[in-house]
C-alpha positions as CSV (number, residue, x, y, z in Angstrom):
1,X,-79.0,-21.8,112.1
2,X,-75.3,-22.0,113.8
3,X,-73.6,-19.2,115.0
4,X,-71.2,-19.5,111.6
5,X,-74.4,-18.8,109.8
6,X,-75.0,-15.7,111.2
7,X,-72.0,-14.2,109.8
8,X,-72.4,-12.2,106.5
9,X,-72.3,-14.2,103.2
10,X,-69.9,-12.4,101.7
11,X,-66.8,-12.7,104.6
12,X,-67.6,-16.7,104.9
13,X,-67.0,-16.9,101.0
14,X,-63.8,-15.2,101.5
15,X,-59.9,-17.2,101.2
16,X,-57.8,-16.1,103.7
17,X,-54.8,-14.8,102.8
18,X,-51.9,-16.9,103.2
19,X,-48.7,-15.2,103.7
20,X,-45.1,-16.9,103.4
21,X,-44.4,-20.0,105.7
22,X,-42.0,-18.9,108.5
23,X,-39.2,-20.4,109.2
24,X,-39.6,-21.2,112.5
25,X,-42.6,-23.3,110.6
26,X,-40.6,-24.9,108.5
27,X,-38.1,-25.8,111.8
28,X,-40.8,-27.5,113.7
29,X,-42.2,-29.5,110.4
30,X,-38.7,-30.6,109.1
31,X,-36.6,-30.7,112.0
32,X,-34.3,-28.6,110.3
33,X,-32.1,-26.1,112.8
34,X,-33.5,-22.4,112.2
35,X,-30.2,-21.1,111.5
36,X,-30.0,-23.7,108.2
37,X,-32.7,-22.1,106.9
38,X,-33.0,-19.7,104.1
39,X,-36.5,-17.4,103.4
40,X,-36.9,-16.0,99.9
41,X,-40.5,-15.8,100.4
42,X,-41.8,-12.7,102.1
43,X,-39.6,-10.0,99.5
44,X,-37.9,-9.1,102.9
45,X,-35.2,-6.7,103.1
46,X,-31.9,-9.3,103.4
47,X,-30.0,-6.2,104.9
48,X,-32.3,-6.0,107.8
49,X,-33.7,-3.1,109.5
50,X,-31.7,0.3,108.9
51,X,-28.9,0.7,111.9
52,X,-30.5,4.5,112.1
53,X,-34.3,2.9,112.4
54,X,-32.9,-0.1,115.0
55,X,-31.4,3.2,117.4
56,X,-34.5,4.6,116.9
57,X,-36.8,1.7,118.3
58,X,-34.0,1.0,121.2
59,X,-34.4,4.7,122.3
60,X,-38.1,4.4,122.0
61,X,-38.2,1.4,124.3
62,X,-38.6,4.2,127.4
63,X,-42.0,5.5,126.2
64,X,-43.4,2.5,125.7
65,X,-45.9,3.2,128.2
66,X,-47.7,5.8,126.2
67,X,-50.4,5.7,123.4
68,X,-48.8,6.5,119.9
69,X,-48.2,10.2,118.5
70,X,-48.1,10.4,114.5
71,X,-47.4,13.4,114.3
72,X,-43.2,13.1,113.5
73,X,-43.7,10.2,110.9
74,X,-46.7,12.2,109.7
75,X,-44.7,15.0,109.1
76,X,-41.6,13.2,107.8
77,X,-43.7,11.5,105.1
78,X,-45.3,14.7,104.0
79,X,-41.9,16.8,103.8
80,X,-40.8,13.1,101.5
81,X,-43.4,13.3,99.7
82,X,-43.9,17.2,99.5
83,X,-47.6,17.3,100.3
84,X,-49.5,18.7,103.2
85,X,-49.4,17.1,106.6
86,X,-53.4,16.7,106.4
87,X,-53.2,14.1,103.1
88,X,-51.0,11.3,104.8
89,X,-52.3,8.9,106.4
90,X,-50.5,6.3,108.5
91,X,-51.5,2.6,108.5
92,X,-50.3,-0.9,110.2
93,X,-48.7,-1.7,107.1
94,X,-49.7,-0.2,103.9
95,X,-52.5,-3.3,103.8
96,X,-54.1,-1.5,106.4
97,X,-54.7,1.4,104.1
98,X,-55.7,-0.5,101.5
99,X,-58.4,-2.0,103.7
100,X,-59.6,1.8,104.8
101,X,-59.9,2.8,101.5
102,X,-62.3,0.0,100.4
103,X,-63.9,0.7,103.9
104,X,-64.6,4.2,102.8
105,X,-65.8,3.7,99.3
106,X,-66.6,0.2,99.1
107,X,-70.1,-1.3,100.1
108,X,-72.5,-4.0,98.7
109,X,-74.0,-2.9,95.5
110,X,-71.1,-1.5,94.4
111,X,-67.7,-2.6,92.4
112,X,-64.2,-2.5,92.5
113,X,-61.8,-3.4,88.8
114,X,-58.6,-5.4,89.7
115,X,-56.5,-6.7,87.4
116,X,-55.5,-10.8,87.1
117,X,-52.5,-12.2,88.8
118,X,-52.3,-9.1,91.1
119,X,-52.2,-8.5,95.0
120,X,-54.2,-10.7,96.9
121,X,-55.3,-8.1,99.3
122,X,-57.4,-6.2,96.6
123,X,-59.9,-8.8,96.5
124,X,-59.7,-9.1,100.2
125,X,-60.5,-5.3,100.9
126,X,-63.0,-5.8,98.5
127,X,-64.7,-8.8,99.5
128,X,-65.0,-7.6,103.0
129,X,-66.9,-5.0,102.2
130,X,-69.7,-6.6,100.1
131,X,-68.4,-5.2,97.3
132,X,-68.3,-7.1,93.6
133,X,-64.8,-7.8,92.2
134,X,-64.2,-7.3,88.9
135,X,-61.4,-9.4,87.3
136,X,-59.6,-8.1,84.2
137,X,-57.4,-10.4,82.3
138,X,-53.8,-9.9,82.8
139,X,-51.4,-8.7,79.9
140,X,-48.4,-10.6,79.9
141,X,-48.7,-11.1,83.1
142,X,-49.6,-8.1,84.5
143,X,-52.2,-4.7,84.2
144,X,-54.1,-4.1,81.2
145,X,-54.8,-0.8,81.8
146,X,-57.4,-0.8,78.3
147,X,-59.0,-3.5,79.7
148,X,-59.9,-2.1,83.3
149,X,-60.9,0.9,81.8
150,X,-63.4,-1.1,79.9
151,X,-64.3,-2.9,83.1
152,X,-65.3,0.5,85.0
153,X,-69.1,0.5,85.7
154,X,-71.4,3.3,86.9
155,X,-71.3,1.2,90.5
156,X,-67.5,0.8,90.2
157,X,-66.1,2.8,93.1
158,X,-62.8,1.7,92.9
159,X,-59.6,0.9,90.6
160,X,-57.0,-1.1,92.4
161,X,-53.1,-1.0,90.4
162,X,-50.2,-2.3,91.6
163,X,-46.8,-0.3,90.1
164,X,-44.2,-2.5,90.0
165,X,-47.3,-5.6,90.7
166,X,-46.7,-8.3,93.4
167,X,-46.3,-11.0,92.7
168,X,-45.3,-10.8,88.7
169,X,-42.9,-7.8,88.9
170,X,-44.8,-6.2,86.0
171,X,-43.9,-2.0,86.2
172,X,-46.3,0.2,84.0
173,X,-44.4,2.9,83.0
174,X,-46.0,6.0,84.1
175,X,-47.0,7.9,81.1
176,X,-49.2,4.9,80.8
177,X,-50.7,5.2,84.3
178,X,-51.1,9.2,83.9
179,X,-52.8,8.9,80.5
180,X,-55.3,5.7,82.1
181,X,-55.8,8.4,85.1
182,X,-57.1,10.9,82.3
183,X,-60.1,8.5,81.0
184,X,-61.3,7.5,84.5
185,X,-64.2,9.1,86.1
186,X,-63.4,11.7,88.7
187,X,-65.7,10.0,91.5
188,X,-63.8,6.5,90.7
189,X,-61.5,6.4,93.3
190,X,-57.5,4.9,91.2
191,X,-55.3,3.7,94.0
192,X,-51.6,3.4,93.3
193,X,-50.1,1.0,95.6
194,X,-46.4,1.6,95.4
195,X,-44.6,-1.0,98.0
196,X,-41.5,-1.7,95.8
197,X,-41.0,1.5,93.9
198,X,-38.2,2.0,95.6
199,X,-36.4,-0.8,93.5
200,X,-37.4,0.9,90.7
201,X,-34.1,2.6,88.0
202,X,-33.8,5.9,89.3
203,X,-35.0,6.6,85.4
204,X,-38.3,5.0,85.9
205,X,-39.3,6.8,88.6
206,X,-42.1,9.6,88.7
207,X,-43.4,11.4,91.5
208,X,-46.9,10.2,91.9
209,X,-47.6,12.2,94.8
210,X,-47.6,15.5,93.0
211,X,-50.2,14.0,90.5
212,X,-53.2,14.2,93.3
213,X,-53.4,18.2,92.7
214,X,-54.5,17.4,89.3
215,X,-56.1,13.9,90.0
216,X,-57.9,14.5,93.4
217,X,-59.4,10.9,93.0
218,X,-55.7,9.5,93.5
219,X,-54.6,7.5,96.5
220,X,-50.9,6.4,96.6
221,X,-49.7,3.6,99.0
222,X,-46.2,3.1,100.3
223,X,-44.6,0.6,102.8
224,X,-41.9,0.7,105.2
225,X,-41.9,-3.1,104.7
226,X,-39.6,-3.4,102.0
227,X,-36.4,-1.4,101.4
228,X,-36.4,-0.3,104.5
229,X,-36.3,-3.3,106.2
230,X,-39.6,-2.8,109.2
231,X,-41.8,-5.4,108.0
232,X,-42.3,-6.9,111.3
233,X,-43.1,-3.5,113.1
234,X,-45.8,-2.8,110.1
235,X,-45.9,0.4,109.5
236,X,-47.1,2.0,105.6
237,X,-48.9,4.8,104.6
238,X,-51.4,6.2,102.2
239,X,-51.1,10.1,100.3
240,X,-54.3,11.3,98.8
241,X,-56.5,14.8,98.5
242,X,-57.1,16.0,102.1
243,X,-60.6,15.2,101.7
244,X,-60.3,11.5,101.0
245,X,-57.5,11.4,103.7
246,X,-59.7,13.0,106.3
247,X,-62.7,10.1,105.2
248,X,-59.9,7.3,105.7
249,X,-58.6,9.3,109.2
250,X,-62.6,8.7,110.0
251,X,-62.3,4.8,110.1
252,X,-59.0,4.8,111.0
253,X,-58.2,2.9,114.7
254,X,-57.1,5.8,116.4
255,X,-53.6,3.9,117.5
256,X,-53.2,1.7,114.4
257,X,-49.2,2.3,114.0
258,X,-47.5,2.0,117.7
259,X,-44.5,3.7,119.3
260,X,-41.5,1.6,117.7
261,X,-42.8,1.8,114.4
262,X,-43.5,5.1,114.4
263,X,-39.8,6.1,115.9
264,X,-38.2,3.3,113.1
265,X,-40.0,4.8,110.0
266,X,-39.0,8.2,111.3
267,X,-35.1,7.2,111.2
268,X,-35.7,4.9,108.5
269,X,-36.6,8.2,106.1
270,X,-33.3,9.8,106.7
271,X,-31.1,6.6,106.6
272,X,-30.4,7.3,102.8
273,X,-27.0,5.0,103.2
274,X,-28.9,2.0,104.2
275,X,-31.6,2.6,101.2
276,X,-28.6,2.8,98.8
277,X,-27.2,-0.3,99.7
278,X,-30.2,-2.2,99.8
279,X,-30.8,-0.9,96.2
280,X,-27.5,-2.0,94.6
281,X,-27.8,-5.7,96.9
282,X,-31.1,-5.7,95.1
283,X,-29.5,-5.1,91.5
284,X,-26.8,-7.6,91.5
285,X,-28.7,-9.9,93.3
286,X,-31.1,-9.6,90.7
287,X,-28.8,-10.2,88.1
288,X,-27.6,-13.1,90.1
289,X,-30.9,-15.2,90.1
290,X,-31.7,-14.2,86.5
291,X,-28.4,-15.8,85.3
292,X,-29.3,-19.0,87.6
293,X,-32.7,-19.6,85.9
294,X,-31.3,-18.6,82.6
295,X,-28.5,-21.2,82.9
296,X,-31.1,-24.0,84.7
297,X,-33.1,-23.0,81.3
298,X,-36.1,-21.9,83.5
299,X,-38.8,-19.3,82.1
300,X,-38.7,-15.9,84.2
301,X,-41.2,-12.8,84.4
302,X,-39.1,-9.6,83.8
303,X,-39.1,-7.8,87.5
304,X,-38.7,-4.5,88.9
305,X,-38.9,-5.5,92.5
306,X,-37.0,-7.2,94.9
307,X,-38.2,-10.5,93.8
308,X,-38.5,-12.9,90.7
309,X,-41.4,-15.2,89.8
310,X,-40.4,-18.4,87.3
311,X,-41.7,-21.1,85.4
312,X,-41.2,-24.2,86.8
313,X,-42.1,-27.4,85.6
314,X,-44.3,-29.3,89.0
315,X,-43.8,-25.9,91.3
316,X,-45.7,-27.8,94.1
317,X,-43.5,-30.5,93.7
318,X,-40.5,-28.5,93.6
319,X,-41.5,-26.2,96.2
320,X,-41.7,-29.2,98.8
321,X,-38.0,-30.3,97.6
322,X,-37.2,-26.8,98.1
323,X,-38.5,-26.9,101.7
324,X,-37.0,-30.1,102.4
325,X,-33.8,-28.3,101.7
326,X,-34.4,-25.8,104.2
327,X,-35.1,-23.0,101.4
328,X,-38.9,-21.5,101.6
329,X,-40.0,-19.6,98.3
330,X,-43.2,-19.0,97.7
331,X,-46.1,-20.5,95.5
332,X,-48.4,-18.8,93.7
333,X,-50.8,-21.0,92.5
334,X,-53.5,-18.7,94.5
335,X,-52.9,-15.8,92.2
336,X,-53.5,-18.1,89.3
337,X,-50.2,-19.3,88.1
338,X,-50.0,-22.9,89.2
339,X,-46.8,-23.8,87.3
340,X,-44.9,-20.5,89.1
341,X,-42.9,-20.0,92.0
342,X,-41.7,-16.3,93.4
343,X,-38.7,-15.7,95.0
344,X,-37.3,-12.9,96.8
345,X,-33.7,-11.7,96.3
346,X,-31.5,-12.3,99.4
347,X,-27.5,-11.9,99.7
348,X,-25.2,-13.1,97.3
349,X,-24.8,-16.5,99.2
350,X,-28.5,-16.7,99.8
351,X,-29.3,-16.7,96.2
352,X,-26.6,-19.6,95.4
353,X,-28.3,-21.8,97.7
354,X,-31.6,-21.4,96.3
355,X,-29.7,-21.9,92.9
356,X,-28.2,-25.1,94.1
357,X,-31.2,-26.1,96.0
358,X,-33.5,-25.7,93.0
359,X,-31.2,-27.6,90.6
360,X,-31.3,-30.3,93.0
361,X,-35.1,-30.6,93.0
362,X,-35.0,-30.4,89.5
């Protein structure tokens, strides 16, 4: 038997997840200068990093020696978020949370309900654990919340929702997600992942957080990645009862989020300038991409994220024109929608070259 062999079954039948091609990829396969290049493929912040969060990390150059202290970002999320200090818990990225959740809960001979069409990193979290993954079908695209409730069985240990869902856009409203929360068993563990509900109408927002008291089996997952620009320093977090966080703190790596980050996502919370502006770039850039497709007469998914997934007829084919144009989107064909492409909203000139770029390859 080789060495591959001895590996458990259920991590050699796993896909690896496959994150947006970089551009410096895309430079060495094309030729193409990196500076010609556009990415709309990663829902990156356009804007950046926040100026307060870049200070930050230059300042916290001169402790670099030094192993990590959570405790300010610890203490800034929970003051955000208005919960205690001991129900936050800090990840390298908010997939690293995700991944000590299913660590915690997740084990073969038991389940985990996800929906079709949603993060890849839910079946990876659950895969890696031995766990079963149950599929539900999507609803137009995105959660059926009936439907996973229907899929919950007495070995399902976990609920996996995305709200606003990567990579359709699809937002639940949150009456919904409360009223799904009321049916669920209490020792079925519903985790919230929330990376883009910061592009969310200020009128759809709820505050999730404050639901735990009442839902004590209710994990909510943030990122730093997004709005505020720090995907490359990786640095999310998780807010749940202080008895689920304390069994996540368990298998936690004890230095999982390093110095920069931590100093970034500290300044990153006050920046509230930055935030705005990367919100309203988001809305008209929105409405920017939505009148493109609209006038290139190409189906779209209704988003509330920083990113838009279309119909396109031949996406593979379209993507590689797309790429030979210097302009990286991303395919989706892994999350089941073959004839799809996602793209991320970038500045207002960023978004016209895609435009032109896709009408070309059309």
């Amino acid at each position: 038997m080789s060495l591959v062999e001895q590996a458990l079954s259920y991590v050699r039948a796993i896909s690896p997840y496959q994150p947006g091609k970089p551009i410096t990829e895309l430079a060495r396969e094309m030729g193409i200068p990196v500076e010609k290049i556009v990415k709309l493929a990663s829902n990156e912040n356009p804007l950046g990093m926040s100026p307060m969060a870049k200070r930050a990390v230059e300042a916290a150059i001169n402790g670099i020696e030094r192993y990590p202290d959570q405790f300010d970002l610890i203490k800034a999320v929970a003051e955000r978020c208005g919960v205690a200090q001991n129900q936050v818990v800090l990840g390298n990225g908010s997939n690293d949370v995700l991944d000590l959740i299913a660590r915690v809960f997740l084990a073969p001979g038991r389940s985990a309900v996800f929906a079709q069409h949603a993060f890849a990193v839910y079946p990876l979290a659950t895969l890696s654990t031995g766990a079963e993954l149950i599929s539900t079908p999507a609803k137009n695209y995105g959660h059926d919340l009936n439907a996973m409730r229907a899929a919950i069985r007495p070995d399902t240990r976990i609920v996996w929702i995305a709200n606003p869902n990567n990579p359709t856009g699809n937002f639940l409203p949150y009456p919904e997600v409360r009223a799904f929360l009321e049916t669920v068993p209490p020792d079925v563990v519903i985790v919230l992942d929330e990376a883009y509900n910061d592009y969310l109408a200020p009128a759809e927002r709820v505050d999730t957080a404050a639901w735990i008291k009442d839902f004590p089996n209710l994990v909510v997952t943030r990122t730093f990645s997004k709005i505020f620009g720090l995907a490359g320093l990786r640095v999310g977090y998780a807010i749940a009862s202080a008895e689920v966080a304390d069994l996540m703190n368990r298998v936690r790596q004890p230095f999982n989020v390093n110095n920069l980050a931590i100093a970034a996502a500290v300044a990153a919370l006050d920046d509230h300038q930055f935030v705005a502006e990367s919100y309203e770039l988001n809305r008209r850039g929105m409405a920017q991409l939505l009148a493109g497709l609209k006038r290139l007469g190409l189906e779209h998914i209704p988003s509330h994220g920083n990113f838009v997934t279309f119909k396109v007829p031949g996406a593979a084919e379209v993507n590689q024109k797309l790429l030979k144009q210097g302009v990286i989107v991303r395919p989706i064909a892994g999350y089941g929608l073959p004839d799809w492409l996602r793209v991320t909203i970038g500045t207002e000139p960023d978004n016209a070259r895609f435009l032109e770029a896709l009408e070309k390859a059309l």
